[in-house]
C-alpha positions as CSV (number, residue, x, y, z in Angstrom):
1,X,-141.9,-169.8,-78.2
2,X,-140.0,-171.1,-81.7
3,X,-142.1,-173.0,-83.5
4,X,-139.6,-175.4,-85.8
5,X,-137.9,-178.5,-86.8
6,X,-134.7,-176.8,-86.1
7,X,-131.7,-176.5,-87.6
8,X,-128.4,-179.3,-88.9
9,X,-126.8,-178.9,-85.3
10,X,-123.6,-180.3,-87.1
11,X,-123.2,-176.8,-88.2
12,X,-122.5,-175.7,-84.2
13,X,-120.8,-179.0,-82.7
14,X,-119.7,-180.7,-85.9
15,X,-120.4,-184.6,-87.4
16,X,-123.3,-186.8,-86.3
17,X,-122.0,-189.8,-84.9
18,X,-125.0,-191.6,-86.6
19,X,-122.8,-189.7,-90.2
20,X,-120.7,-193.5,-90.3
21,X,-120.0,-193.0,-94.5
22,X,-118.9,-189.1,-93.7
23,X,-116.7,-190.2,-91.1
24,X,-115.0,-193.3,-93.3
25,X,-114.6,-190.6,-96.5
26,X,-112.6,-188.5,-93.8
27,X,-110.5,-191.4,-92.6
28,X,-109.7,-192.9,-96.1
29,X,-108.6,-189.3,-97.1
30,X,-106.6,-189.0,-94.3
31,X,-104.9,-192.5,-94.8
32,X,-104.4,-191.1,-98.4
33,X,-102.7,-187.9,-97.3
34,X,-105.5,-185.7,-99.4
35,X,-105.6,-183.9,-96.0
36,X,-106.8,-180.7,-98.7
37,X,-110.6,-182.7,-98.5
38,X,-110.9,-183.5,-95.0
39,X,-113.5,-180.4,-93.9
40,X,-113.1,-179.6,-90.3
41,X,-115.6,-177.4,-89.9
42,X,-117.5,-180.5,-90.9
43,X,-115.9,-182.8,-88.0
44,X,-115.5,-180.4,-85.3
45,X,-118.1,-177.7,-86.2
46,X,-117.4,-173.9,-87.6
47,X,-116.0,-171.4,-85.5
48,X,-118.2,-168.8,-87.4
49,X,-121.7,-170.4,-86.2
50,X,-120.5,-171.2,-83.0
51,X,-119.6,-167.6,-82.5
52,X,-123.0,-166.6,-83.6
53,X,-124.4,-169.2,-81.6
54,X,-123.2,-167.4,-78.6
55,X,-124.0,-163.9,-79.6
56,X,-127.8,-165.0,-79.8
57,X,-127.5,-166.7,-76.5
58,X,-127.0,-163.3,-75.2
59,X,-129.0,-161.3,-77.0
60,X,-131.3,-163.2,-75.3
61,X,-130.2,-163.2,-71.5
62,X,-129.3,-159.9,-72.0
63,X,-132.9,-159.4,-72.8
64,X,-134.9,-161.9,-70.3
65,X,-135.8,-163.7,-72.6
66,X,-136.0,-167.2,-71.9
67,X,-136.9,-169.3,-75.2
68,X,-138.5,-172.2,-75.3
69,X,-139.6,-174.8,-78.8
70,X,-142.1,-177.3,-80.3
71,X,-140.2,-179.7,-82.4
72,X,-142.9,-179.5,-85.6
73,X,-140.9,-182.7,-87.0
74,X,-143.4,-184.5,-84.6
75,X,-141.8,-188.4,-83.7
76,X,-138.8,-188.5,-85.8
77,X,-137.7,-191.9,-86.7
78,X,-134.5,-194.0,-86.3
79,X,-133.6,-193.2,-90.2
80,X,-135.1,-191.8,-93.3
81,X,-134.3,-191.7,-97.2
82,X,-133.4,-188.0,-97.0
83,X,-130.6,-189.5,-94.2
84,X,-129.9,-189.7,-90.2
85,X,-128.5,-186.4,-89.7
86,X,-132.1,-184.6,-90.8
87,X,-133.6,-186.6,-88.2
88,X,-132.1,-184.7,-85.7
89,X,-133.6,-181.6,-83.8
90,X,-130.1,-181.2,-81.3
91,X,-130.2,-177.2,-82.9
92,X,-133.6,-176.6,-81.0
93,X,-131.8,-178.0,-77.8
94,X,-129.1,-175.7,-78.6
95,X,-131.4,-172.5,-78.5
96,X,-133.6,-173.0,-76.1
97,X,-131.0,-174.8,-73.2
98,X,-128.5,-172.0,-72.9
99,X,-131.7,-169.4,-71.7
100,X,-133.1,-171.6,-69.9
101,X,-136.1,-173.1,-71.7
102,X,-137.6,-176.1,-72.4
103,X,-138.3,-178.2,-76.0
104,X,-141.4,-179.8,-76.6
105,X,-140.7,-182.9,-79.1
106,X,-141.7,-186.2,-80.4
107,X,-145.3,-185.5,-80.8
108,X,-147.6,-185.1,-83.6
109,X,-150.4,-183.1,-81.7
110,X,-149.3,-179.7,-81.8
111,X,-152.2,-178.7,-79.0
112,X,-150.7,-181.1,-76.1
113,X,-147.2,-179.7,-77.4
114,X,-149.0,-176.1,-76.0
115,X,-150.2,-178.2,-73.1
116,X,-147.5,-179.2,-72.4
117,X,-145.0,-176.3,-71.9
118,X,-148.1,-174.3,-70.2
119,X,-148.9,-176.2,-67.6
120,X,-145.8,-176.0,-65.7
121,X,-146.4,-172.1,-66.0
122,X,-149.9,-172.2,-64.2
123,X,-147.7,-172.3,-60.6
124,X,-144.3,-170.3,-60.7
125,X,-142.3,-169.1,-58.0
126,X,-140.7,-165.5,-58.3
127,X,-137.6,-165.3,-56.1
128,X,-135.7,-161.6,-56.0
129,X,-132.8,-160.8,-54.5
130,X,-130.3,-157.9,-53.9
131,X,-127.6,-158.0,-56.6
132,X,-124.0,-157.1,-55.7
133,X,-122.9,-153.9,-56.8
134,X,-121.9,-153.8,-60.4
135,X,-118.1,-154.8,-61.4
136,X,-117.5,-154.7,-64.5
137,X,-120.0,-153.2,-67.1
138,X,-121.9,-155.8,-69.4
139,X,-120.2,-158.9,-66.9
140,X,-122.7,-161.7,-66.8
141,X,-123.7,-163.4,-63.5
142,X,-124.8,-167.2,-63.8
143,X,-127.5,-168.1,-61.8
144,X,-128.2,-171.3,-60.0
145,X,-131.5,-172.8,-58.7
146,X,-131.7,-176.1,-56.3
147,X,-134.6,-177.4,-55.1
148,X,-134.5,-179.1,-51.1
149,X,-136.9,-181.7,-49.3
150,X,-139.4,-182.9,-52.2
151,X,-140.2,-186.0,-52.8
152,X,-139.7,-187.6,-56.4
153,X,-138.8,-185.9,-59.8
154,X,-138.8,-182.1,-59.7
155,X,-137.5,-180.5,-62.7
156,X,-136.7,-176.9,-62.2
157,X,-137.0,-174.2,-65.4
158,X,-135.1,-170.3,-64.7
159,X,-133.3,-167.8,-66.6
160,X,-129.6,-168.5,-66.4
161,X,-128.4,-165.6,-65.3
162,X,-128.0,-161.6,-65.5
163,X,-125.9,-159.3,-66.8
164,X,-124.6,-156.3,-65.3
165,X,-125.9,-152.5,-66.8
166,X,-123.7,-150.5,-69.2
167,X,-122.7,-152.9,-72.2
168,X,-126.2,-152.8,-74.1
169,X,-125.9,-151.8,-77.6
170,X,-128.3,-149.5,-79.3
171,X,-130.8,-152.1,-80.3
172,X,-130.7,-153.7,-76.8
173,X,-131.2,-150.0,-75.6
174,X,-133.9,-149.6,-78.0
175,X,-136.2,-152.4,-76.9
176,X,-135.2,-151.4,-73.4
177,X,-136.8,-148.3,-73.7
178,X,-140.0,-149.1,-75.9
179,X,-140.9,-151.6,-72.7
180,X,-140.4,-148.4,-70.8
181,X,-142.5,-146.2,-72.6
182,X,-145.1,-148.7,-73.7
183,X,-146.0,-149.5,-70.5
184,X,-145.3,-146.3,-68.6
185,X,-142.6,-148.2,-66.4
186,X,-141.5,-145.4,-63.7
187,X,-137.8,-144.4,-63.8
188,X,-135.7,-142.9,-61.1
189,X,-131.9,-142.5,-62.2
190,X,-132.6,-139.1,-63.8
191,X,-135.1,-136.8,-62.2
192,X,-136.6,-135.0,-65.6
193,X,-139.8,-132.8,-65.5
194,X,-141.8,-131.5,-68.6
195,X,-144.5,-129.7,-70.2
196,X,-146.6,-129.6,-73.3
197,X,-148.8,-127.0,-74.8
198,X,-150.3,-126.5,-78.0
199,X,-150.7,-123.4,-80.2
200,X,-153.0,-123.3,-83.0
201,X,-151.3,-124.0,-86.6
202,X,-152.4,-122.7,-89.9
203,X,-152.8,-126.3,-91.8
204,X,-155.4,-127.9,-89.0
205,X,-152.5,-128.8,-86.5
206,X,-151.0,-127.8,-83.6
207,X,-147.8,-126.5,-83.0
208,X,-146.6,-128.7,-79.8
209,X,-143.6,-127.3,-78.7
210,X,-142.5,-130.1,-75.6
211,X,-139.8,-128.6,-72.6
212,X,-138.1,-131.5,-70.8
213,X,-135.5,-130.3,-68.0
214,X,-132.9,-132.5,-66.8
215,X,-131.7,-132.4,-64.0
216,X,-127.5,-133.1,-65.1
217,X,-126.5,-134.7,-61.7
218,X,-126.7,-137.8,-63.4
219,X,-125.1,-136.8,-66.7
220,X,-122.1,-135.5,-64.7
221,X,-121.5,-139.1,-62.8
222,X,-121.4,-140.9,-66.1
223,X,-119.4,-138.4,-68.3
224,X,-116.3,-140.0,-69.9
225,X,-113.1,-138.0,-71.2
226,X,-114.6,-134.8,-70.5
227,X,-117.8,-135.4,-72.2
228,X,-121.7,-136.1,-70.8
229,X,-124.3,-138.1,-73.2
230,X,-127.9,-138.1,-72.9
231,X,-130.7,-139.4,-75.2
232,X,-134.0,-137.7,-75.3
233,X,-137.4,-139.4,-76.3
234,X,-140.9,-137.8,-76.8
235,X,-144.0,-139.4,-78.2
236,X,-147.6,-138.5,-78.4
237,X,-149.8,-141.0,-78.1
238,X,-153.3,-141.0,-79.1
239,X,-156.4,-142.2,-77.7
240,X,-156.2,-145.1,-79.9
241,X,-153.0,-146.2,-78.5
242,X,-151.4,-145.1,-82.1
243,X,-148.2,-142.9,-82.0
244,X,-149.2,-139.5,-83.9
245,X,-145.4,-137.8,-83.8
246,X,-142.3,-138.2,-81.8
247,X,-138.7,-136.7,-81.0
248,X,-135.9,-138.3,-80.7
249,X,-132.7,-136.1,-79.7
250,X,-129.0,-137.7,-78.7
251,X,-127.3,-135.2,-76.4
252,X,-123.6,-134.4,-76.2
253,X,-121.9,-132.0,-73.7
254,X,-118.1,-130.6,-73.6
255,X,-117.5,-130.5,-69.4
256,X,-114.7,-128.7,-70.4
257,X,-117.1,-125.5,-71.6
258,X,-120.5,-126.6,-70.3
259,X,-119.6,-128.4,-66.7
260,X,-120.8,-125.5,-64.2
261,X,-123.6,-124.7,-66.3
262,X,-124.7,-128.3,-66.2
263,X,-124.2,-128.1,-62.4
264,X,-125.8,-125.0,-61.7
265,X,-129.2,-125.2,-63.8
266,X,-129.4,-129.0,-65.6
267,X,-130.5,-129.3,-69.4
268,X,-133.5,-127.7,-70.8
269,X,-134.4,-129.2,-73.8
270,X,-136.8,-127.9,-76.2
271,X,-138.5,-129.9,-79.2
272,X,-141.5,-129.2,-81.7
273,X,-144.5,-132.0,-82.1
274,X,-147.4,-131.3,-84.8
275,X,-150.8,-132.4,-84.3
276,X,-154.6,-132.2,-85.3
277,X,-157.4,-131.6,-82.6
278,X,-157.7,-134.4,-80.2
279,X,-156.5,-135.7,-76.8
280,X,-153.3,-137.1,-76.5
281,X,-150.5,-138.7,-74.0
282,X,-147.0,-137.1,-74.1
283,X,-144.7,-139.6,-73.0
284,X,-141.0,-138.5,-72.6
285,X,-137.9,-140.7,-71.9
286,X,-134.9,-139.6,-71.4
287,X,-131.7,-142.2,-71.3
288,X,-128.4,-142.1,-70.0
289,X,-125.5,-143.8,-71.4
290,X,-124.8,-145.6,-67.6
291,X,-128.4,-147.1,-68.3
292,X,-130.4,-144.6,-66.2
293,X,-133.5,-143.2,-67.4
294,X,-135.9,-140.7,-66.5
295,X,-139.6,-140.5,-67.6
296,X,-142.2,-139.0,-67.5
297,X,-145.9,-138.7,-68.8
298,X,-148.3,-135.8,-68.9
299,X,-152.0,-135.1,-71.0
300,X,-152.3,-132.9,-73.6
301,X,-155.8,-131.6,-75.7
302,X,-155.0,-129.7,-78.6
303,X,-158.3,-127.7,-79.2
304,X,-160.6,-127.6,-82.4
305,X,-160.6,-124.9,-84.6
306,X,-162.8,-122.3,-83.3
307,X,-162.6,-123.6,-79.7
308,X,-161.9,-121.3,-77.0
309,X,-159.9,-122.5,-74.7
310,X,-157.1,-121.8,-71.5
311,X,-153.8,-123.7,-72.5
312,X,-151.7,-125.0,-69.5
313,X,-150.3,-122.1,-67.9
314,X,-146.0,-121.8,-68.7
315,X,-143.9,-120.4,-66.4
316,X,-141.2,-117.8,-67.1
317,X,-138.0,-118.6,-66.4
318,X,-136.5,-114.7,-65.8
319,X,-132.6,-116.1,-65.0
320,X,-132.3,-119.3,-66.7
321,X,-129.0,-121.0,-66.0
322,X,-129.8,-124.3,-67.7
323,X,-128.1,-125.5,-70.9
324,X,-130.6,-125.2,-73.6
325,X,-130.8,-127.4,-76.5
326,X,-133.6,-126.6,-79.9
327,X,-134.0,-129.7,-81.6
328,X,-133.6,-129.2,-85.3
329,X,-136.9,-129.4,-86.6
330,X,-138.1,-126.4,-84.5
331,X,-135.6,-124.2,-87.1
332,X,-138.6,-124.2,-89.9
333,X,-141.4,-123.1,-86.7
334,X,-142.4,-120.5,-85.5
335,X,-141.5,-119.7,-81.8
336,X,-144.7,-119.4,-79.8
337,X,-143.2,-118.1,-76.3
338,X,-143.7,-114.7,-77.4
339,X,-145.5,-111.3,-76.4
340,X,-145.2,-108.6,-78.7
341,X,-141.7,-108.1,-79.9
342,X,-140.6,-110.1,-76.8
343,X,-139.5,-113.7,-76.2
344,X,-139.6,-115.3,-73.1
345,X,-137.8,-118.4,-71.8
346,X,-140.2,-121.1,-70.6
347,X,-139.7,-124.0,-68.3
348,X,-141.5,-126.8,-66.7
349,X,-141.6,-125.8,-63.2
350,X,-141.8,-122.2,-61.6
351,X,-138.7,-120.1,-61.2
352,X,-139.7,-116.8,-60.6
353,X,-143.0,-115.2,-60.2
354,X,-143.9,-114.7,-64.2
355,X,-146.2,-117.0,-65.7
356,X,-147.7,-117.0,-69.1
357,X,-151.4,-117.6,-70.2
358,X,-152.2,-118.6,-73.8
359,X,-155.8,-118.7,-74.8
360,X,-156.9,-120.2,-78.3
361,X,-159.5,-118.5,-79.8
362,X,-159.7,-114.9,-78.4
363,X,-158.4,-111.2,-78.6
364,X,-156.8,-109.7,-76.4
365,X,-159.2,-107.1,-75.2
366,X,-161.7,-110.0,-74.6
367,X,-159.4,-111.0,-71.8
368,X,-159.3,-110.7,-68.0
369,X,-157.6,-112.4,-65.1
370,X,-158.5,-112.2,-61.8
371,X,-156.6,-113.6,-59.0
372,X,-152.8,-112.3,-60.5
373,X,-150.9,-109.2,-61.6
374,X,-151.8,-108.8,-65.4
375,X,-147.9,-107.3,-66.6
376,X,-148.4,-108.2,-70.3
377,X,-150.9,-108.9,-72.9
378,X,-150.7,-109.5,-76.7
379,X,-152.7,-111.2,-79.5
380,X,-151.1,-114.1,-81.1
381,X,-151.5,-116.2,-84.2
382,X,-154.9,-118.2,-82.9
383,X,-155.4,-116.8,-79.3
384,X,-154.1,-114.3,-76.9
385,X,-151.4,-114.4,-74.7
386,X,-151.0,-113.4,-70.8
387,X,-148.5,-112.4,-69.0
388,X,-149.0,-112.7,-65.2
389,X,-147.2,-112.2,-61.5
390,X,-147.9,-114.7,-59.6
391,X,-145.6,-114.4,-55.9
392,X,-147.1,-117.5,-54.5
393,X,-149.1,-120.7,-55.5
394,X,-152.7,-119.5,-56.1
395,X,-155.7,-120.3,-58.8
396,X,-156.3,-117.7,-61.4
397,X,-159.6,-117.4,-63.4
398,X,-160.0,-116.4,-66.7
399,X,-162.4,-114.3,-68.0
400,X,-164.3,-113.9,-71.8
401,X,-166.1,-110.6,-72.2
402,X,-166.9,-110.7,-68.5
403,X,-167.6,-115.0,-68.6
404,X,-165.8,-117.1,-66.5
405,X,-164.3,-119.0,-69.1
406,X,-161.7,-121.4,-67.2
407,X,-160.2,-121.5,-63.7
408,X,-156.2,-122.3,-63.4
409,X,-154.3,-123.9,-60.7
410,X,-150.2,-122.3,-60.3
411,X,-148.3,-124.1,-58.3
């Protein structure tokens, strides 16, 4: 809803006819030859706004966004001092007609203006249909709505059309995918799966590291000249809604090196969030440049200091195949997947029978697990971490000096 007087529409479709002195200076210049001061952006309207015009206009379909206006002018008169063309409000028209919305004018109480354009909303129809295949990316479909066997004045109000996927910019991607993550919107074009754990910092925060793996099926169909794109978007969310850290990753593979490996094992990308003690939502998007998306959204509690606690078990991925990707950020941190002198690959779901068990706030000789093969154990920075076989889906529990301390579903 634009709340306005509007704008000089002579600006988009040139000279008020109400303009008579413009229109006589033009013709007496003409008579005269002076062609130099005849303005025809002024008669006919400039090319430059009109072009803008029409850029908004699909910003704004492109966007479902239908826009509608309250004149604020109120009851405009036939005339004033300041001259006919400022009593005008054609420029709201212009906006608010091409997607599809209404204007509210010629009245002074703004609270029946509001009346007015909601009470047509308090019954709507919502009519879907299956949309031809895609023919061209970014090609705009019109769309039509008649209305049969009703009796007297029906006015009809609906978006004016839709655009086929693939020619959104970044900002149109953008908003795309805060709707997405803001409203946990599911997403089936890329199959994705991730996991989050958190390992005790020295500052008061955690060291978050996130894994996303991407399945590159996807990625494959899209690629262009030899070349898959991917964007990759991670935010932890609070309990107050607020956004505590994120990642935010573009992707770019060279089939002519990476293809089989992309085929064979996906993407496995790995990125580094830092947070203080608390409870948080790890929401993960992740964008291809053919507009699908995968996402996903797991819960994450990053323990207190002095807390003991049993972080989400991480599998071991013993053969990885999948193209891995560090963000940049995780350069300066530590790496956390780590027993003794030995790193370990982790990934979101299990590929072998190793899985690894980090618990803040303990020694490792303080530590038992009953239920799996114990082939590992070594005291990290904050806690204690666990190697385990596991040949089958089974619960593990985890023992403290003998204490039950926290039971653990692997899948």
């Amino acid at each position: 809803m634009l709340l306005s007087e509007g704008f000089d529409a002579s600006l988009i479709q040139g000279r008020d006819m109400r303009d008579q002195a413009g229109q006589q200076d033009d013709l007496d210049a003409i008579t005269r030859g002076n062609l130099a001061k005849v303005d025809s952006d002024r008669i006919f309207g400039s090319a430059t706004q009109l072009t803008n015009l029409a850029r908004l206009e699909r910003a704004f379909r492109g966007s479902d966004v239908v826009l509608s206006a309250i004149d604020l002018r109120g009851v405009r008169g036939m005339a004033e001092a300041a001259g006919a063309i400022a009593q005008s409000n054609d420029g709201l028209f212009l906006l608010a007609r091409p997607t599809g919305g209404m204007v509210i004018h010629n009245s002074n109480d703004l609270a029946d203006s509001f009346r007015r354009f909601l009470r047509p909303q308090e019954m709507v129809y919502v009519l879907g249909f299956y949309a031809p295949p895609p023919a061209k990316a970014s090609a705009f479909h019109p769309l039509q709505v008649k209305v049969t066997g009703t009796e007297g004045r029906v006015t009809v109000s609906h978006r004016s059309g839709y655009y086929d996927p693939g020619g959104a910019d970044f900002n149109e991607r953008l908003l795309s995918t805060s709707e997405i993550v803001m409203n946990d919107v599911p997403q089936t074009g890329l199959k994705i799966t991730t996991l989050a754990a958190a390992f005790p910092g020295a500052d008061g925060k955690a060291s978050v590291p996130v894994l996303v793996d991407v399945d590159a099926a996807a990625l494959l169909e899209a690629a262009k000249d030899d070349r898959a794109y991917a964007e990759v978007y991670v935010y932890a969310f609070g309990d107050d809604g607020g956004i505590r850290d994120r990642l935010f990753q573009p992707l770019t593979f060279d089939l002519k090196k990476l293809k089989e490996r992309l085929r064979a094992g996906g993407v496995r990308y790995y990125g580094m969030l830092s947070l203080p003690p608390g409870r948080y939502t790890i929401k993960t998007l992740v964008h291809n440049r053919d507009e699908r998306n995968g996402f996903a959204r797991t819960s994450l509690v990053v323990p207190k200091a002095g807390e003991t606690a049993l972080l989400t078990p991480i599998p071991i991925d013993e053969a990885p195949k999948a193209v891995l990707v560090k963000a940049p950020r995780t350069d300066s941190e530590a790496y956390p997947f780590t027993v003794g002198t030995q790193k370990f690959i982790p990934c979101t779901a299990r590929a072998g029978g190793k899985v690894a068990l980090y618990v803040v706030g303990a020694q490792a000789d303080e530590i038992a697990v009953e239920g799996a093969t114990v082939v590992g154990k070594m005291s990290s920075p904050g806690g204690v971490t666990v190697v385990v076989q596991v040949d089958k889906a089974t619960e593990v529990t985890v023992k403290r000096n003998g204490a039950v301390l926290q039971r653990a579903s692997i899948q």
